[in-house]
KOLKE-129957 format. One record per residue (C-alpha): residue number from 1; x, y, z. Coordinates in Angstrom, 1 decimal. Example, Ala and Ser with C-alpha at 12.3 -4.5 7.8 and 13.67 -1.06 7.14 Angstrom:
<atoms>
1|12.3|-4.5|7.8
2|13.7|-1.1|7.1
</atoms>
This chain:
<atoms>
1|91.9|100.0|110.7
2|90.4|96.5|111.5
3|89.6|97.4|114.8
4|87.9|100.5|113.6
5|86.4|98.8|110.6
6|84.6|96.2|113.1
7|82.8|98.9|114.9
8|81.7|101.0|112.1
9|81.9|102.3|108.2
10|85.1|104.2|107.4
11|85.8|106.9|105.3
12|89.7|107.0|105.4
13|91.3|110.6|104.1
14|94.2|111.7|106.4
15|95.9|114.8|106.1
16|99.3|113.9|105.1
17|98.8|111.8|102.2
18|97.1|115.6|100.5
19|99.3|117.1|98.0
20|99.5|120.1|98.6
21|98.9|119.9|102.0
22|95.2|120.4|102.9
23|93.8|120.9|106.4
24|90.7|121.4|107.7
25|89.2|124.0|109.7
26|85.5|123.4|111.9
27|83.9|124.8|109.4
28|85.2|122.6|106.3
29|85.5|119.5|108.6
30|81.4|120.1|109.5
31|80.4|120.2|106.0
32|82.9|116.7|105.5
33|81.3|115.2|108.6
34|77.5|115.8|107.5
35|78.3|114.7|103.6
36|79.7|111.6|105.4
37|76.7|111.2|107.8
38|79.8|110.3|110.3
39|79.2|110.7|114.6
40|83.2|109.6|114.8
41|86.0|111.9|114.1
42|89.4|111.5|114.5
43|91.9|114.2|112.9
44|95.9|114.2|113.5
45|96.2|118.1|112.4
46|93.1|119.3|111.1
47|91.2|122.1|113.7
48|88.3|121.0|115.2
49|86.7|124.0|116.4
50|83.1|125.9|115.8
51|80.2|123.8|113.4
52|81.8|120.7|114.8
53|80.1|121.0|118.2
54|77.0|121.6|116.4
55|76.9|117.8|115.0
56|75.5|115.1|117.1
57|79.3|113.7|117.4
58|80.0|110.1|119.7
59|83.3|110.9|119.9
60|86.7|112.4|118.9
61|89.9|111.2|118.5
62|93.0|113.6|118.2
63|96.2|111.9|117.4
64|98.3|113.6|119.3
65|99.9|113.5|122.9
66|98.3|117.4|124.0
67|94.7|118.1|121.6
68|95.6|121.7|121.3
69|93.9|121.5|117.6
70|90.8|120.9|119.4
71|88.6|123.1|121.0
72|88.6|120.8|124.4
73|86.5|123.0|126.5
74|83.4|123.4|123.3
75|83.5|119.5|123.3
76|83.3|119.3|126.5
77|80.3|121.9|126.4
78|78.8|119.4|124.3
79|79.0|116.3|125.9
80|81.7|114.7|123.4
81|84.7|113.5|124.8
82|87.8|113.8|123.2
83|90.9|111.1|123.3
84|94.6|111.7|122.9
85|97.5|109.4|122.1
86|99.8|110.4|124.9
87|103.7|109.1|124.3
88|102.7|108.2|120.5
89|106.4|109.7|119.4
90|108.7|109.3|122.5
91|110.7|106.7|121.0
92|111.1|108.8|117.7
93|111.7|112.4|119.3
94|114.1|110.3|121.4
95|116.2|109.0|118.6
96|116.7|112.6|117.0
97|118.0|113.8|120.0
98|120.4|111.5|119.7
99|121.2|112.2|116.2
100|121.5|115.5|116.4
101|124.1|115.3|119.7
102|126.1|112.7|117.2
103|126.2|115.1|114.2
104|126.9|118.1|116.4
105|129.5|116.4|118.3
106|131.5|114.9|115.3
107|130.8|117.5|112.9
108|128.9|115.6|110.6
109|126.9|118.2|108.5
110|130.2|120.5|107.7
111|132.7|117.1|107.4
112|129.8|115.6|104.5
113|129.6|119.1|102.9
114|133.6|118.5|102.4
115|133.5|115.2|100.8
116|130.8|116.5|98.4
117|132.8|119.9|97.5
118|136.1|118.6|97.0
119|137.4|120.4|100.4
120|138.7|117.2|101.9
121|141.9|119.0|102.8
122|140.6|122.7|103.7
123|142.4|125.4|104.6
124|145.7|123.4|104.4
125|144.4|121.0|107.2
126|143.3|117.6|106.9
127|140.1|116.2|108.2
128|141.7|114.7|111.6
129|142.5|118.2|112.6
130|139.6|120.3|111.6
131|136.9|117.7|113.3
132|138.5|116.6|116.2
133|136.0|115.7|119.0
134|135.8|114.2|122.5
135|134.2|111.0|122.9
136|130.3|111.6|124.3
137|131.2|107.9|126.6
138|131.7|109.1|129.9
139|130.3|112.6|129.4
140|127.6|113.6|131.5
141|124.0|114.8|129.6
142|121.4|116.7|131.5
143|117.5|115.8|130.6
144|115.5|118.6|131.0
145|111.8|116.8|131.3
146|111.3|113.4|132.4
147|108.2|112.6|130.8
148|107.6|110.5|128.3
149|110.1|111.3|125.8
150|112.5|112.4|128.6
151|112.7|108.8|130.1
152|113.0|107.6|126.5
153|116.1|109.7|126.0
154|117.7|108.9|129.2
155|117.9|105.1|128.6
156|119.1|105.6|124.7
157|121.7|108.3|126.6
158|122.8|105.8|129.2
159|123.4|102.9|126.5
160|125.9|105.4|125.0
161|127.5|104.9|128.2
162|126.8|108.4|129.5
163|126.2|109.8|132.9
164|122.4|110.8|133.0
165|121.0|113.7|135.1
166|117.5|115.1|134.8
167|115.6|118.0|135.8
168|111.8|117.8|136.3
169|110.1|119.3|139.8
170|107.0|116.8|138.9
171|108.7|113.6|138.5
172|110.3|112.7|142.1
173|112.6|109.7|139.9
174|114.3|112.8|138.6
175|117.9|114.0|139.9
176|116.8|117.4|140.3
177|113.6|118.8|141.5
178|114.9|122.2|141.7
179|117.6|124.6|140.8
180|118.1|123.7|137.3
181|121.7|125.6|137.2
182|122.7|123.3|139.4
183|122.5|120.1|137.4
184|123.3|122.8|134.1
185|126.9|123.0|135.4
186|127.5|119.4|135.4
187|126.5|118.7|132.0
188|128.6|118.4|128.7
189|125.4|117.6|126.9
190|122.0|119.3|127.7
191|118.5|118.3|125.9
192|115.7|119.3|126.2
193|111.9|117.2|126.7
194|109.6|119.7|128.2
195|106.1|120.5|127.1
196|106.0|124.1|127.0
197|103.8|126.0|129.6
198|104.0|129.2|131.7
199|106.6|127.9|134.0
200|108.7|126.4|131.3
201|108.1|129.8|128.6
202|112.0|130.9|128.2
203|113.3|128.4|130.8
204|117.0|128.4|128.8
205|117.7|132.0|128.9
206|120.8|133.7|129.2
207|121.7|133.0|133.0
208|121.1|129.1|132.3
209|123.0|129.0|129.0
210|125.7|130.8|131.1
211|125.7|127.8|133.6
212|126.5|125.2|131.7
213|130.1|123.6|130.9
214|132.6|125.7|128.5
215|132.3|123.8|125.4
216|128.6|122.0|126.3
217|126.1|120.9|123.4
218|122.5|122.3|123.9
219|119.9|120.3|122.1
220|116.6|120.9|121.8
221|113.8|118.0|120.2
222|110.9|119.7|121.7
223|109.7|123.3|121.2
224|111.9|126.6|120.6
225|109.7|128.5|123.1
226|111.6|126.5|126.1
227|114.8|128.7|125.5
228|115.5|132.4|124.8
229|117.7|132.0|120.8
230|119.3|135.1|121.2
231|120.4|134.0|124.4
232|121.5|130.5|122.9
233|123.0|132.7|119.6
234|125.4|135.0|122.1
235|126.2|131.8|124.6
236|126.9|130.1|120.7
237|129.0|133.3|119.0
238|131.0|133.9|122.4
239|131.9|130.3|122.2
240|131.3|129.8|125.5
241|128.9|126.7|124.1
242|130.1|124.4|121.7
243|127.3|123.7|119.7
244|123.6|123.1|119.3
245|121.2|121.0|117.5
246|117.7|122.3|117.0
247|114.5|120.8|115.6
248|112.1|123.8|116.0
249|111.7|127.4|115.7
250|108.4|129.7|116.4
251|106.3|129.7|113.6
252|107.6|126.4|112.1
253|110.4|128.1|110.1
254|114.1|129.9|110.5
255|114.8|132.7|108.5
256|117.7|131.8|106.2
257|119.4|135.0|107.1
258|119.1|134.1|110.9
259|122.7|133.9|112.7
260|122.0|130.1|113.5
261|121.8|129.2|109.7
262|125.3|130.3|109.1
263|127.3|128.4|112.5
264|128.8|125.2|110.8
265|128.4|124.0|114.5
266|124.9|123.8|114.3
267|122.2|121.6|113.0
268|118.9|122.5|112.7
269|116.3|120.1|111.0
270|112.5|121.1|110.7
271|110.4|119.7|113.3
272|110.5|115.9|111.9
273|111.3|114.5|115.6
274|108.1|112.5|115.5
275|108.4|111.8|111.8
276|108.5|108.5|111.7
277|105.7|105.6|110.7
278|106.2|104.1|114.2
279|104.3|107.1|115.3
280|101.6|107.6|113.0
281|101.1|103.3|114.1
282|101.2|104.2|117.6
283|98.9|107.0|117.6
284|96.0|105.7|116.1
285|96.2|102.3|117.8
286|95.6|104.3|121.0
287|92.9|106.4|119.5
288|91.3|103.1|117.5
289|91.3|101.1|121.2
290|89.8|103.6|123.2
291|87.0|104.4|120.6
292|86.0|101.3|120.6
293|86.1|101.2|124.3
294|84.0|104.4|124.0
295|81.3|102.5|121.6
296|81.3|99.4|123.6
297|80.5|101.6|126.7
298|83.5|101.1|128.7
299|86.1|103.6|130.2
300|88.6|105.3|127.6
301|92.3|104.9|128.5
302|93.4|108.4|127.2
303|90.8|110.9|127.6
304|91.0|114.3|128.4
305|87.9|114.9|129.0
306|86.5|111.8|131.1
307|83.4|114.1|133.0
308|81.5|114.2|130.1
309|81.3|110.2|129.7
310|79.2|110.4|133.2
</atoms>
């Protein structure tokens, strides 16, 4: 904010501090930009599409790592360029993964839902022999995506004292460049860091959840569309995968009557991966830097648009 205040007057009103939730689409955020008399936007979630181009804008700033709520190719139509904040969450989507192989592996969710029903001692068991696990030091996790996040995983995975492996045809520092079943049957632990495109639509389908170890955790911190769920419900209900923690579904939501809401061996948390204030501080100090690199006439770091700024 003191980098943005030096350069200009700043009317601060961010979408997640609106009760209920409000966001913007072009045509509400043009009206907001004219009543402002403001040539700098920067939105998080709100859509930046239509009127917007219209406005004699500077700049735009979407704080996010891929833009997809703005309409990249209108503003470039326009001449604005548009910035991103590229990595803003790795460290956070990073740590969830982590979480959730922890809580799948130990049973966490089912053993605390125990303690706070009185079912300490189950089905005439006790604890020690309902949730018995194997240690995750000196398993072997696959990383499927080296990218940002990816690489952030991997180092939090090896300080676990895990075997890493990873699987990414861009990133030559990966183990595998190819044949993704090949590193799949190696791993006690997959997760998964891809950005979702046509190649990666449906990677984890049946034949790749069929690859991997007897008793392998699947986890997935980045978006459902990278795996098939009915494949990963059947390689789940044969038992032929011993769990699976999940932190998004298509269309933002899992219907409560859906097979994966009823596995105890499960966990499923709603997309909060990059949920943290560490994000929202990374994010717009990238976009705040390269605005005013932008207004001061020099090259942005992170734009995705850079042929407009000749």
């Amino acid at each position: 904010m003191d980098t943005l205040r030096s350069l200009a007057d700043v009317v601060y009103d961010p979408w997640i501090e609106q009760v209920p939730l409000r966001l913007y689409d072009g045509e509400k955020l043009a009206a907001r930009l004219v009543a402002e008399n403001a040539d700098v936007l920067i939105v998080e979630s709100d859509f930046v599409n239509g009127p917007v181009f219209d406005l004699p804008l500077k700049v735009i700033g979407s704080c996010r790592g891929d833009p997809n709520n703005v309409d990249v190719a209108a503003a470039t139509a326009a001449g604005i360029p548009v910035l991103r904040a590229p990595g803003r969450n790795a460290d956070a989507v990073a740590e969830l993964a982590i979480a959730l192989m922890f809580a799948v592996n130990r049973w966490v969710v089912p053993a605390d839902h125990d303690v706070r029903e009185g079912l300490v001692y189950s089905e005439g068991k006790i604890p020690y022999q309902r949730y018995r696990a194997w240690q995750l030091s000196g398993r072997t996790v696959g990383v499927v995506g080296l990218g940002a996040v990816g690489r952030a995983a991997a180092w939090r995975f090896s300080g676990v004292g895990m075997r890493v492996l990873s699987f990414d045809p861009y990133n030559p520092d990966a183990t595998h460049n190819d044949h993704l079943e090949r590193m799949l049957a190696e791993c006690d632990v997959v997760s998964m860091h891809a950005i979702v495109t046509p190649e990666t639509d449906g990677l984890m389908g049946a034949a790749q959840f069929a690859a991997m170890k007897p008793g392998a955790v699947y986890i997935n911190t980045a978006r459902a569309m990278l795996h098939d769920t009915d494949a990963l419900v059947g390689a789940l209900q044969a038992g032929h995968l011993g769990g699976a923690g999940l932190d998004h579904f298509k269309g933002e939501n899992l219907p409560t009557d859906h097979p994966l809401c009823s596995m105890s061996n499960v966990v499923l948390t709603p997309h909060i991966g990059g949920a943290t204030y560490d994000t929202e501080a990374n994010h717009s100090k990238l976009i705040a830097d390269d605005v005013a690199r932008i207004l001061r006439g020099d090259k942005p770091v992170n734009c995705v648009n850079p042929e407009v700024l000749s």
